[in-house]
N, C-alpha and C positions, 0 to 999 in steps of 0.2 A: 504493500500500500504506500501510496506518493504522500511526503508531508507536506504540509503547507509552504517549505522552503522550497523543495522538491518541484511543486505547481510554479511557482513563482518566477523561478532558476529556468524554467520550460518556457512560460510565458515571455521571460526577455530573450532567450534567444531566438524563439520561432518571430518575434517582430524584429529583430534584427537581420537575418537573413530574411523577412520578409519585406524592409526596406531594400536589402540589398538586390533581391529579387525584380524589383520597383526602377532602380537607379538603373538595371541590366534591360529592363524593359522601354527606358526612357530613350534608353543607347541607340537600342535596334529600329526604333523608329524614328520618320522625322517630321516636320511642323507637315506637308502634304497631308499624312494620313490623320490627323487629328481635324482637317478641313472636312465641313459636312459634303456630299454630293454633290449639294445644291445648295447656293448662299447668293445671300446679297450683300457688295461693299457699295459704299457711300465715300465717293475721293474728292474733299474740295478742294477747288483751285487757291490761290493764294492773294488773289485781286479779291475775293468775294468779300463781300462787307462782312463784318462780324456779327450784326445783329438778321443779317440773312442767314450764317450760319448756324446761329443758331435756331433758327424756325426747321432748318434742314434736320439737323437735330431732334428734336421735341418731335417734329411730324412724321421721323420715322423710328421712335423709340431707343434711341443710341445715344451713349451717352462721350464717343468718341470716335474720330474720324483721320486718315491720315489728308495730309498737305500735299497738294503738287503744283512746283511752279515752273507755270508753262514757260517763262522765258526761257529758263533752262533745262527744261524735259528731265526735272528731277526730284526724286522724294524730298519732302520739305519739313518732315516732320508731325507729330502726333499731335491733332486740336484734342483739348481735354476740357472736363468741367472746369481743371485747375486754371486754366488761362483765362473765360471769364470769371471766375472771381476774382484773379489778378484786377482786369478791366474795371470791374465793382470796387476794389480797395482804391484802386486809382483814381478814377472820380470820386470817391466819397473824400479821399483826402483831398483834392484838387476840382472843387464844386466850382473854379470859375471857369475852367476848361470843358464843363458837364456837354455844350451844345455841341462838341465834336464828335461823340459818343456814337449819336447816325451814319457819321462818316467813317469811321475808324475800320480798315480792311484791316483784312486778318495778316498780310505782310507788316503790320502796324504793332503789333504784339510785341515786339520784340523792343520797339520803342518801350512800350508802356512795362515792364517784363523788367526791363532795366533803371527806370525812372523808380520802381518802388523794391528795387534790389532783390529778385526771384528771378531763378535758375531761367535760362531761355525754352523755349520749345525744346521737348527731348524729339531728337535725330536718330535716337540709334536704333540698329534693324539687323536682320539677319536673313540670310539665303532659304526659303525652303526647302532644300534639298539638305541642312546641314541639321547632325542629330537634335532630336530632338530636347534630349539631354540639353546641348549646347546654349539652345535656343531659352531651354529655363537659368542657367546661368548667368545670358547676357538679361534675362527679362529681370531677376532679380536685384540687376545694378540699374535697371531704367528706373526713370523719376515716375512714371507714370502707372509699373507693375504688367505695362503691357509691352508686345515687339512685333513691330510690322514687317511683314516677310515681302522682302524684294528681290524680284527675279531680273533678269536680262533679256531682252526680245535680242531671239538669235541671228539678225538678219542687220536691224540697225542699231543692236547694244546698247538700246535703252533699256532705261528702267520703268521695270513694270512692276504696282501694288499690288500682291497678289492677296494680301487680307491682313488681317491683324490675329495675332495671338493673344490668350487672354488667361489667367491663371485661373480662372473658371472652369475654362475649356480645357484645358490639360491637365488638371487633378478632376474633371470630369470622366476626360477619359479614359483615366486611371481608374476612377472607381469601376466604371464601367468593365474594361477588358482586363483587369489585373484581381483575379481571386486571391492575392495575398492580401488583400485590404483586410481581408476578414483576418490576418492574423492579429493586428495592431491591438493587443489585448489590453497594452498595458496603459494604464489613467492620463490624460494629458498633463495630470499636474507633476507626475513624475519625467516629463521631458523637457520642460524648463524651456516652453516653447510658448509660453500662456506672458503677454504685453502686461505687468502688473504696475511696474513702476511709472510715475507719472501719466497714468492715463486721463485723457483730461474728458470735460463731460461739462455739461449745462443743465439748467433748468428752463422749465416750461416757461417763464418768464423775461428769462433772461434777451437781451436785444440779440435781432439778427447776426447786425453788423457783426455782433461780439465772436457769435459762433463762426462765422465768415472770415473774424482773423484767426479764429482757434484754427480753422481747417488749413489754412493757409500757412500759417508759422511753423506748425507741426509737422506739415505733409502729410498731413491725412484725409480718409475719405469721408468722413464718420464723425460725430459726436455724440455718445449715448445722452440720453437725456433722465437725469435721476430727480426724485421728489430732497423733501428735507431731511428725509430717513438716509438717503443712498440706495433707496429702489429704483432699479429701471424702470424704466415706464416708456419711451420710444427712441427715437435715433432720429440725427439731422444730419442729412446726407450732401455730399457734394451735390450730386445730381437734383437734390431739391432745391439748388439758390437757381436753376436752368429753369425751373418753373416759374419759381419766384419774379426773375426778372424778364421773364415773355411778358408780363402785365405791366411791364415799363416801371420797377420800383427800381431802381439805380441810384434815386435820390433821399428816397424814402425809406430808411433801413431801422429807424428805431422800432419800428414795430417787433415782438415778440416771437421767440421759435413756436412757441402756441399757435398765433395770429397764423405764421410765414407757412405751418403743416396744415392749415385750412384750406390750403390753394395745394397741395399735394393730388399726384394726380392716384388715381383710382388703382391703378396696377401696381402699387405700391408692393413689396414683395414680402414685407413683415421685418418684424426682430425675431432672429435666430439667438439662443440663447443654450447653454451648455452649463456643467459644475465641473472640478479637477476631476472629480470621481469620473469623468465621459472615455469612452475609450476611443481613441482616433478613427479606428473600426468604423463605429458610431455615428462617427464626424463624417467621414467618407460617404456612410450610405446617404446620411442627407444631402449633401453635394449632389450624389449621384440622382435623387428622387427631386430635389428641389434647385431656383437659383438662387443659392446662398452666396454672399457675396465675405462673410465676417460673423463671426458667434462670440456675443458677450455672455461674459464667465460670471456668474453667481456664486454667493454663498444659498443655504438652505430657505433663507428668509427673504431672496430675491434681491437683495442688496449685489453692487456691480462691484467685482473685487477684480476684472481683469477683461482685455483683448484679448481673442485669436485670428487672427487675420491668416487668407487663405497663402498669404506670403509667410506666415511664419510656417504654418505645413507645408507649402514646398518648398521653404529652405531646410526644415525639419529633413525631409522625403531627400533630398539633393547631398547635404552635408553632414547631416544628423542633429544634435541638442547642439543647444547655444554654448 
């Protein structure tokens, strides 16, 4: 009969070569096979106004897009939520420049990008055809968590967007075609993989703008939203300042995270929430059944003691514990 060390001693090793089984799987394949059959990319130009981009956006449910500029028949870079709320910080600090705002192309960014001192449009990209391994490594160093696959037209060497990768999609299709998922027995909280330290968060009260620097100075996508207790109770997402300002509020930001999730649109995707005791396993299937984007970590009383963001599971998956 197995002691309970015995279980234990069994459980870490069968997730350890069930990562490594994982990392050997990431190998043999490459960003091509993770593309569905059939898909739709959205590639804006780099002349197109910003406040057109973003209607392109919103109308067709995406919440990022890659850049191409025709002068130079070349990838220009990943539009994100993050660049307009740069846009948003920038006007709000600079309210006598606000009538430019209709004008401002998206080659303009990079004006505005450096004037309130954030990283420029992330560039960087990777081949399709190069493992797929590779491809979550370089996605890991981007600002953005995603990497756009650029190919070469064989005739006149240009560059062609062939999609964007997303770490959604590739620990999706993990869960999917990798039955070692099921090994990952052992508690998240023993992998030292769980955002605990300065996780930041607001209140239902609390001003937009305020949450709009949090997301911004942080580099994050997220803000849980807790009561006076330190209960969760919702999240303010980058993708919701995109709603927020289709209504034309650029000037008008004192209003409340309460007020700003009133205009949240319908397809909202929920909070995902998790305790240390969850097994990565766990974590996986829900990936695999839902689109989970991030699971805030609880104690038993619903109080927020922690992040896990799907970038800590596959740097987890990629290199192992922090």
């Amino acid at each position: 009969m197995n002691s309970p060390q015995d279980s234990i001693e069994k459980i870490y090793v069968e997730q350890k070569l069930a990562v490594e089984s994982i990392r050997s799987f990431l190998n043999s394949k490459t960003s091509y096979d993770v593309l569905p059959v059939s898909y739709r990319l959205i590639v804006l130009d780099t002349a197109l106004l910003v406040k057109k981009s973003l209607n392109v956006l919103l109308q067709n449910n995406i919440v990022s897009a890659p850049l191409w500029d025709s002068e130079t028949s070349k990838f220009a870079g990943l539009l994100t939520s993050s660049d307009f709320i740069n846009v948003i910080q920038y006007y709000f600090s600079n309210p006598d420049k606000f009538e430019l705002v209709d004008k401002l192309q998206l080659n303009g960014l990079k004006d505005i990008e450096r004037a309130i001192g954030v990283e420029p449009l992330d560039t960087a990209s990777i081949h399709p055809s190069r493992p797929l391994f590779e491809a979550c490594l370089k996605m890991m160093g981007s600002r953005t968590r995603r990497i756009p696959l650029i190919d070469q037209d064989e005739e006149t060497h240009r560059e062609i967007v062939v999609s964007v990768l997303t770490q959604y999609r590739i620990l999706k299709f993990v869960a999917l075609n990798c039955r070692e998922t099921n090994f990952l027995k052992r508690p998240i909280g023993e992998l030292n993989i769980i955002s605990e330290s300065n996780v930041k968060s607001c209140f239902m009260t609390t001003p937009v703008i305020d949450a709009i620097q949090l997301l911004s100075q942080n580099g994050i996508a997220s803000i849980p939203i807790v009561d006076e207790n330190g209960v969760l109770i919702n999240v303010y997402e980058a993708v919701d300042v995109l709603g927020l300002i289709k209504g034309g509020i650029y000037n008008d930001l004192s209003l409340s995270v309460g007020e700003a999730l009133m205009r949240r649109s319908d397809d909202f995707e929920g909070v995902y929430t998790c305790t240390k005791n969850d097994k990565l396993s766990t974590i996986m299937d829900n990936i695999r059944k839902a689109r989970v984007h991030r699971f805030f970590v609880v104690d038993n009383d619903g109080r927020l003691v922690g992040v896990l963001s799907l970038d800590d599971i596959l740097r987890y998956i990629l290199v192992g514990e922090k």
